[in-house]
C-alpha positions in Angstrom: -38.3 -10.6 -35.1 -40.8 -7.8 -34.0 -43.5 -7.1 -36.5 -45.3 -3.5 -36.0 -48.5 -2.8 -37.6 -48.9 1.2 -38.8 -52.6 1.2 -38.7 -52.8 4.7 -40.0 -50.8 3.4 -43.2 -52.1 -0.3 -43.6 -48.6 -1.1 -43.5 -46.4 -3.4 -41.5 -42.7 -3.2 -40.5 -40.4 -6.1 -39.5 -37.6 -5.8 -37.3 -34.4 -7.8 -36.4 -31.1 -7.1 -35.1 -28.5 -9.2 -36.6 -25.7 -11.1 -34.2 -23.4 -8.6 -34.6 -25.7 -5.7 -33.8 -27.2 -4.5 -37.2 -30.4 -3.2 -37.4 -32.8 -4.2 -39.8 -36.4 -2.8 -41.0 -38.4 -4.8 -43.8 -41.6 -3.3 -45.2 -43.1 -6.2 -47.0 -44.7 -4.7 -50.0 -46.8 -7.6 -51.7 -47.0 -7.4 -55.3 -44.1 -4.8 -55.9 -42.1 -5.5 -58.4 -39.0 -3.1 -57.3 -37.8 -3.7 -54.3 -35.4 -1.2 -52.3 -32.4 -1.3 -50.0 -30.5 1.6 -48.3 -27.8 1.0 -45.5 -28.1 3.7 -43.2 -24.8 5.2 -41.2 -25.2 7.3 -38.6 -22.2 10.1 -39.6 -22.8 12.8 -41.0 -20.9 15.9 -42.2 -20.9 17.8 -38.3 -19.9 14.2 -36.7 -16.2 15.3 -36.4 -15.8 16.4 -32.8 -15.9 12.8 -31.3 -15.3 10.9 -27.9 -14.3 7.2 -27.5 -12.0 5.1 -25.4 -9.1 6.9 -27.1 -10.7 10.3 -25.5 -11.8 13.2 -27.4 -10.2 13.9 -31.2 -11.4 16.4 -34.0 -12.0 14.9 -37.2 -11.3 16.6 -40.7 -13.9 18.4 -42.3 -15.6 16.8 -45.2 -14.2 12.9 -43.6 -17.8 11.4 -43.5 -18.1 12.4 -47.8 -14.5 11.1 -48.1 -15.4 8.0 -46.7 -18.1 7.8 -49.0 -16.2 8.2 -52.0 -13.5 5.9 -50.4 -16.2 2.7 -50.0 -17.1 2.6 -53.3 -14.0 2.9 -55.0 -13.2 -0.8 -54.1 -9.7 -1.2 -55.9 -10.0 -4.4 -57.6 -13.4 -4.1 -59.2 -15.6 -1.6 -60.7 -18.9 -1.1 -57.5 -21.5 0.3 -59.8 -20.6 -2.1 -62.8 -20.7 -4.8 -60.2 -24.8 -3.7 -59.5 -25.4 -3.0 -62.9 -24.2 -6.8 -63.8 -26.8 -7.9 -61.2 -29.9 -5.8 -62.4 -29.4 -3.4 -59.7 -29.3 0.6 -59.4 -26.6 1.8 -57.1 -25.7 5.1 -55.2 -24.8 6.6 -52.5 -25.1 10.2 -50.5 -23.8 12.2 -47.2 -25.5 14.8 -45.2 -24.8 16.9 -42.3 -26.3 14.1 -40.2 -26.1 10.4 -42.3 -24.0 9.0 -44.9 -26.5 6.5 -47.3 -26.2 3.7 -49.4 -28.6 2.3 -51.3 -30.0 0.4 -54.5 -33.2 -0.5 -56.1 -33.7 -4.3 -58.3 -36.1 -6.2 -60.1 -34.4 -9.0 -59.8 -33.6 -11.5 -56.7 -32.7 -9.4 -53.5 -29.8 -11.7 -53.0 -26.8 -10.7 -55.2 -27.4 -7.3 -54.2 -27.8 -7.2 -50.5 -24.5 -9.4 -50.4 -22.7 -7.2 -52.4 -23.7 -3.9 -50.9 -22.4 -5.4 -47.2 -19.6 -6.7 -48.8 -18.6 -3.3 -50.3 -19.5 -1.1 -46.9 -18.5 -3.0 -44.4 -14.9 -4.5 -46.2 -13.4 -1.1 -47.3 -9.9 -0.5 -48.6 -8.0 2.4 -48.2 -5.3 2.0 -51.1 -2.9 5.2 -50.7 -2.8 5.4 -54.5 -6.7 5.3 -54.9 -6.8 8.2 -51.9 -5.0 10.6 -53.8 -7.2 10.2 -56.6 -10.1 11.2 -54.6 -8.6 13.5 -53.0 -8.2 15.2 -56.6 -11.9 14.5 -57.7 -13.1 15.8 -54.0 -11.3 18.8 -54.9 -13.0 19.7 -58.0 -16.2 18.4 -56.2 -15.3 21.5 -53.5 -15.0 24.0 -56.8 -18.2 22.8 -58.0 -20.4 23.3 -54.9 -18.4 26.6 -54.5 -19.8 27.6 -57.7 -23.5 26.5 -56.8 -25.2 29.7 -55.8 -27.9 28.4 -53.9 -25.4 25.9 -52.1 -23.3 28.5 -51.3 -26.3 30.8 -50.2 -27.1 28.2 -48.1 -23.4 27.9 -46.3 -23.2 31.5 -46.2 -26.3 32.2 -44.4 -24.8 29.5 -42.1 -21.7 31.3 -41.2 -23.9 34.0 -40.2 -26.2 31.8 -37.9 -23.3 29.4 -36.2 -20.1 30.7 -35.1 -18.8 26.9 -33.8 -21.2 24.6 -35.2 -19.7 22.0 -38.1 -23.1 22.7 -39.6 -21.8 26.2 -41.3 -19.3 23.5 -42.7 -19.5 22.1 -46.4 -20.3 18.5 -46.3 -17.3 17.8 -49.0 -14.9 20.1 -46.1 -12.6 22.3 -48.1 -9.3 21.7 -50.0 -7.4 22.3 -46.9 -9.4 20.1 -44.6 -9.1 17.3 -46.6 -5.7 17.6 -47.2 -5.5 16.2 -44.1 -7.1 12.8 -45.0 -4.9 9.7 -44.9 -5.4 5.9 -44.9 -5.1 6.7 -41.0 -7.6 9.1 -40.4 -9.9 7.1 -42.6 -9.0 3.9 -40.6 -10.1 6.0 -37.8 -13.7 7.3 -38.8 -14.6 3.4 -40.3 -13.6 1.7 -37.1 -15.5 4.5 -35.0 -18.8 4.9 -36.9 -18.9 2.5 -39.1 -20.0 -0.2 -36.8 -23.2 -2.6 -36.7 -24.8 -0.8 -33.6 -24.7 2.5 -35.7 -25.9 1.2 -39.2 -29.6 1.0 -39.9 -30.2 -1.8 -42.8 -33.8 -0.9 -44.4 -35.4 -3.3 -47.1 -39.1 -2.5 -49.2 -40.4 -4.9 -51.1 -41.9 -8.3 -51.5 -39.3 -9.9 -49.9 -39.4 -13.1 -47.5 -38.4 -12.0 -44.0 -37.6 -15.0 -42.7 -35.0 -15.3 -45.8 -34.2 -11.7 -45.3 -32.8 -12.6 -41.6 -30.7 -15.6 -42.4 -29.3 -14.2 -45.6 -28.3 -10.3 -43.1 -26.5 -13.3 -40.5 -24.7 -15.0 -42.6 -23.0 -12.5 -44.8 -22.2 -10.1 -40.9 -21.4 -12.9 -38.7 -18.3 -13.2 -40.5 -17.2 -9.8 -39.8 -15.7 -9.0 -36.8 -16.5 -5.1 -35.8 -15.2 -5.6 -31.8 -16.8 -3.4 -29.5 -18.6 -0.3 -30.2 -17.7 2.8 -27.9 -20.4 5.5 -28.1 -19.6 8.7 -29.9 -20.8 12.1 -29.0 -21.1 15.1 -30.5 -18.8 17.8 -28.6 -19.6 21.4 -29.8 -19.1 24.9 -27.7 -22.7 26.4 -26.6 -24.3 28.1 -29.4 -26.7 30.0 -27.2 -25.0 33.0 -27.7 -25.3 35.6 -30.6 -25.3 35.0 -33.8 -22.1 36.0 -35.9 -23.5 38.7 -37.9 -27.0 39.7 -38.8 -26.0 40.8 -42.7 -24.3 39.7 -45.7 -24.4 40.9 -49.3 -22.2 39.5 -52.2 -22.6 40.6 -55.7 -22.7 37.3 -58.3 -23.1 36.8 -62.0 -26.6 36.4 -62.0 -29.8 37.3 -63.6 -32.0 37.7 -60.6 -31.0 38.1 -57.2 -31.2 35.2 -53.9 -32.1 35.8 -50.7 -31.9 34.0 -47.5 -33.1 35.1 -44.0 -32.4 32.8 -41.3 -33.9 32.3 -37.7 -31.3 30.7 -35.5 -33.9 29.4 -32.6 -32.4 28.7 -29.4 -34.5 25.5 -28.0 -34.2 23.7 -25.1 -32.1 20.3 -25.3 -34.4 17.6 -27.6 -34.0 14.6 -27.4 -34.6 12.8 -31.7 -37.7 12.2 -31.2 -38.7 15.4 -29.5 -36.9 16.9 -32.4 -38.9 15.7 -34.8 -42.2 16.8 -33.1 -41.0 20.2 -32.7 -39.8 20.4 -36.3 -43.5 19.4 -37.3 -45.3 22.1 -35.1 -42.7 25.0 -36.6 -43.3 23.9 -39.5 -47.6 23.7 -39.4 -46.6 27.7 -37.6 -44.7 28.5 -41.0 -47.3 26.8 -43.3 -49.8 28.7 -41.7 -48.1 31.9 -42.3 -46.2 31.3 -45.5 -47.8 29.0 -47.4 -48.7 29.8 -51.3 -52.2 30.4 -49.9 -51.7 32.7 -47.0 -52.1 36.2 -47.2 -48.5 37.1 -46.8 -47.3 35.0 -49.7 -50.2 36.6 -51.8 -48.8 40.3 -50.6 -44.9 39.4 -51.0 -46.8 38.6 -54.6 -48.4 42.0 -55.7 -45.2 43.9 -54.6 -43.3 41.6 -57.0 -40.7 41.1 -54.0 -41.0 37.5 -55.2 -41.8 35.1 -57.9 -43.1 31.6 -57.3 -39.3 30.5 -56.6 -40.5 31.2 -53.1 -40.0 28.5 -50.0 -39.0 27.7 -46.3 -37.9 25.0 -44.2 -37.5 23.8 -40.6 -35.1 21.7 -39.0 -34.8 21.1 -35.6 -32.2 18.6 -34.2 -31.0 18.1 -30.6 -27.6 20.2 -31.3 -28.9 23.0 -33.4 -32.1 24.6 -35.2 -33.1 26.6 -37.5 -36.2 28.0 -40.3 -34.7 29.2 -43.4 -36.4 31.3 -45.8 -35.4 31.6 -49.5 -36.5 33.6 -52.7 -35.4 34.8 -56.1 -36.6 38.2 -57.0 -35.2 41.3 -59.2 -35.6 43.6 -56.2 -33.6 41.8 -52.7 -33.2 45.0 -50.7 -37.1 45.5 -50.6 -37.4 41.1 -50.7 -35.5 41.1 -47.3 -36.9 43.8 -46.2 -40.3 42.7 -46.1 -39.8 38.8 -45.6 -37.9 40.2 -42.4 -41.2 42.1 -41.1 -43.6 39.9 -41.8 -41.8 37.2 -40.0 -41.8 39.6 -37.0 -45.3 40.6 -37.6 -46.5 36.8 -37.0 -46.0 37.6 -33.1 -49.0 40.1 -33.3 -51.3 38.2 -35.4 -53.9 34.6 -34.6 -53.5 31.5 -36.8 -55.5 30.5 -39.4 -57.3 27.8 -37.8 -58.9 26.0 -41.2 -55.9 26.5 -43.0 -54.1 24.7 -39.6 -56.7 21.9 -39.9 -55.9 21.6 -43.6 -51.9 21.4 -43.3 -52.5 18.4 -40.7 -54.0 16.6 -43.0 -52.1 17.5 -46.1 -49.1 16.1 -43.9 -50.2 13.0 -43.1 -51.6 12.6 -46.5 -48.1 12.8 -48.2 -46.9 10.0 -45.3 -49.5 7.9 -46.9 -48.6 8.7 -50.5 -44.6 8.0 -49.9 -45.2 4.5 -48.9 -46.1 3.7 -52.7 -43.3 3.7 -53.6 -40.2 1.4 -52.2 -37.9 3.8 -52.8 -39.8 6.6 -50.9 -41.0 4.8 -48.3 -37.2 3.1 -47.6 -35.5 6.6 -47.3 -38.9 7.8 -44.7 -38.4 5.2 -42.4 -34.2 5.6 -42.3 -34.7 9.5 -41.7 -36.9 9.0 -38.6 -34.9 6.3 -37.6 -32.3 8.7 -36.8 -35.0 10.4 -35.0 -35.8 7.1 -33.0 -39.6 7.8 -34.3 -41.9 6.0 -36.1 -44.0 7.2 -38.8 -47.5 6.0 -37.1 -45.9 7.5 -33.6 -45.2 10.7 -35.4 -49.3 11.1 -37.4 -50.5 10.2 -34.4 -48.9 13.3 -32.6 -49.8 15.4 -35.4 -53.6 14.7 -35.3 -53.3 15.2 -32.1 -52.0 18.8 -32.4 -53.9 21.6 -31.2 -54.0 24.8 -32.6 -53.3 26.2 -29.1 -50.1 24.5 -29.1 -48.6 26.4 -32.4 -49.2 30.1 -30.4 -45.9 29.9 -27.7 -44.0 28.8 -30.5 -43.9 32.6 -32.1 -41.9 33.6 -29.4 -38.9 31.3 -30.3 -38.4 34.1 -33.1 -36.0 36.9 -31.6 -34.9 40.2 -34.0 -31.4 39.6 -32.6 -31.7 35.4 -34.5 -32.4 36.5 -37.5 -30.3 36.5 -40.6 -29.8 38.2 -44.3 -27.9 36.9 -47.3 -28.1 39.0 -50.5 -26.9 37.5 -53.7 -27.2 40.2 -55.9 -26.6 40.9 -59.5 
C-alpha cells in the first residue's frame, strides 16, 4: 500500500491495487460516522467507437446507461432492497465519460462493499429482463426528450460536433438501443468492465489494512482474463462547426439560451486537461462572474435574470465553454452574450478578482472533503484525469495572471454557437 499525504488538505489517501488489477483509494476519515463507496468504470456515453484484439467495432448508442440499468437489475433478487436490508444507500449514474456506482452506510463497511462487487462485477443478462429495460429506457429517452434544458444542452451539441458521440444522448435513442442484445452487452462488460479500468474509492473511518484483504478476497475469485486497451476512435473535429444557429419555439414561459465555443486545443493528455479546464475557467470567472461588470450590464438591460451560468470542459478528445441563460428577451440575450464574449479579446483581466477566484477554488477543494460523499466522487473524477487534488491546488496557486491572457485567443467567431428556445 502507498499512503500520500495532501498537505494542502490535512488529508491522507491510501492506495492498493488488488491481484486482479483493481484500483483502490481510501481516505481515512477518523471520527465520521458515514462512510462512502463509489466503484468507478471508465465508460462513458462517447466510449462506443472501440479497438481491441477483435479490431475496431462501433458500439450502440446509449450501451454504457444500458449496462447500467442491466447491473442492477440482478434477476433473482431485488439490488436496492438488498442495501437497504444492510443499512446502506444505493445508486448508480452514467456520463459522457464514467458509468458510477456507489453507496453510503452507517453501519459495518463489510456487507456492503461485498455486495456492491458482487452485483457489478457478476452481471446477468436475462433476455426477458433486457426487454424490460429496453421498455423503461425508452420512456427514459421520452423523458430527457422532454427536458428543455437537457435538450438545449444536446442541441447546442449538434451544432458544435458533427462526429463526436458527445452530441449523443447518454440513454442513445429508441433506435440505437434497439440494437442492444445479451450479445452486445456481453461485449461492452467483457471490454470495459475489467479490474484495470475500475477505480474502487472508499471515505471513511475504515481500517485499511481490513479494507485490502476484504477487496482480495471477494476479486480473486473472479476471473476477468486479460485486459486489451480501448481507444477512443473519432474523425478529426478540427474542422467547422455544423451550423452557427438554431431556434425552436417550446411551451415555455421564458425563453433559454445557449451559446457554445467549440475550442480547438492541441492534443491533452488527462491531466493536462484538467489544468487547462481550470485556467478557462479562472478566464471565464474573471469575465462572467456575478461580480464582473459584464454580468452586472447583461443585468440592467434585463437580457438576463440570475438563472445566469457557464462552464468549461476540456478533455483530451473534445472541448468546449458553454454559456446559458433564461430571459424574456433571447434575440437581444444572444446577441449580447455573443459580443461580449468577443469583446474579452480587447480588454486586461481583473487581477484582484483573478487572485480572489484562486483562492475561492481551492477553498471549495477544502470544503468537499467534509463530507464522505463529496470528497469520494472528487477524487474518482480526477482520477479519470490521472490528477491529484494536492497536484492540481498546487498548479493553481501557482497560476499567473500572465498565463490566462493567450487563452482569449482560443475563442474564434467562426466556434461559436446559438440555441434559442423561445416561447
Amino acid at each position: 500500500m502507498k499512503t500520500i499525504h495532501l498537505e494542502p488538505l490535512h488529508e491522507t489517501i491510501v492506495e492498493f491495487v488488488s491481484e486482479n488489477g483493481l484500483n483502490v483509494r481510501i481516505l481515512p476519515k477518523k471520527g465520521f460516522v458515514k462512510t462512502s463507496v463509489s466503484l468507478q468504470i471508465g465508460f462513458g456515453s462517447i466510449d462506443v467507437f472501440v479497438r481491441n484484439s477483435n479490431g475496431d467495432f462501433k458500439l450502440p448508442d446509449g450501451i454504457a446507461h444500458f449496462l447500467e440499468h442491466m447491473i442492477f437489475e440482478n434477476t433473482d433478487k431485488d439490488i436496492s432492497k438488498s442495501f437497504t436490508e444492510i443499512g446502506a444507500s444505493v445508486n448508480a449514474y452514467t456520463t459522457y465519460n464514467r458509468t458510477v456506482y456507489y453507496f453510503s452506510t452507517a453501519s459495518p463497511l463489510e456487507k456492503g462493499l461485498n455486495l456492491l462487487l458482487e452485483t457489478v462485477f457478476h452481471p446477468e443478462f436475462d433476455s426477458e429482463q433486457i426487454e424490460k429495460e429496453r421498455k423503461i429506457i425508452s420512456s427514459e429517452i421520452q423523458m430527457y426528450e422532454d427536458d428543455l434544458e437537457q435538450s438545449l444542452y444536446y442541441d447546442t451539441m449538434k451544432l458544435m460536433y458533427k462526429h463526436h458521440p458527445i452530441s449523443s444522448d447518454i440513454a442513445g435513442t429508441k433506435e440505437s438501443i434497439a440494437q442492444i442484445n445479451e450479445t452486445v452487452l456481453k461485449t461492452a462488460f467483457d471490454v470495459f468492465y475489467h479490474p484495470e479500468n475500475a477505480l474502487l474509492v472508499i471515505s471513511g473511518d475504515v481500517d485499511t489494512d481490513f479494507v485490502k484483504d476484504l477487496v482480495n478476497a471477494k476479486m480473486s475469485g473472479i476471473n476477468f482474463g486479460v485486459h486489451h486497451q480501448t481507444s477512443l476512435l473519432i474523425e478529426d473535429e478540427h474542422q467547422s462547426i455544423v451550423s452557427p444557429r438554431l431556434s425552436v419555439k417550446k411551451d415555455m414561459m421564458n425563453s433559454f439560451v445557449m451559446i457554445g465555443i467549440r475550442l480547438d486545443l492541441p492534443f491533452y493528455t488527462p491531466s493536462q486537461g484538467a489544468i487547462e479546464e481550470m485556467k478557462l475557467l479562472l478566464l471565464m470567472d474573471n469575465f462572467f462572474s456575478k461580480s464582473s461588470e459584464f454580468y452586472k450590464t447583461l443585468q440592467k438591460q434585463k437580457a438576463i435574470n440570475n438563472n445566469f451560468d457557464f462552464s468549461v470542459t476540456v478533455e483530451p478528445s473534445f472541448a468546449h465553454i458553454l454559456f446559458f441563460a433564461e430571459t424574456k428577451t433571447p434575440e437581444k440575450t444572444a446577441s449580447a452574450i455573443k459580443s461580449m464574449i468577443l469583446k474579452i479579446k480587447t480588454l486586461k483581466l481583473d487581477v484582484e478578482r483573478f487572485v480572489i477566484q484562486k483562492r475561492k477554488i481551492i477553498g471549495q477543494f477544502v470544503q468537499i472533503f467534509n463530507s464522505t460523499s463529496s470528497a469520494s466522487a472528487l477524487v474518482s473524477e480526477y482520477a479519470l484525469k490521472n490528477t491529484r487534488i494536492d497536484e492540481l491546488i498546487a498548479s493553481i496557486e501557482s497560476f499567473d495572471i500572465e498565463e490566462m491572457t493567450p487563452l482569449v485567443e482560443l475563442i474564434q467567431e467562426d466556434k461559436i454557437v446559438e440555441v434559442i428556445y423561445h416561447s
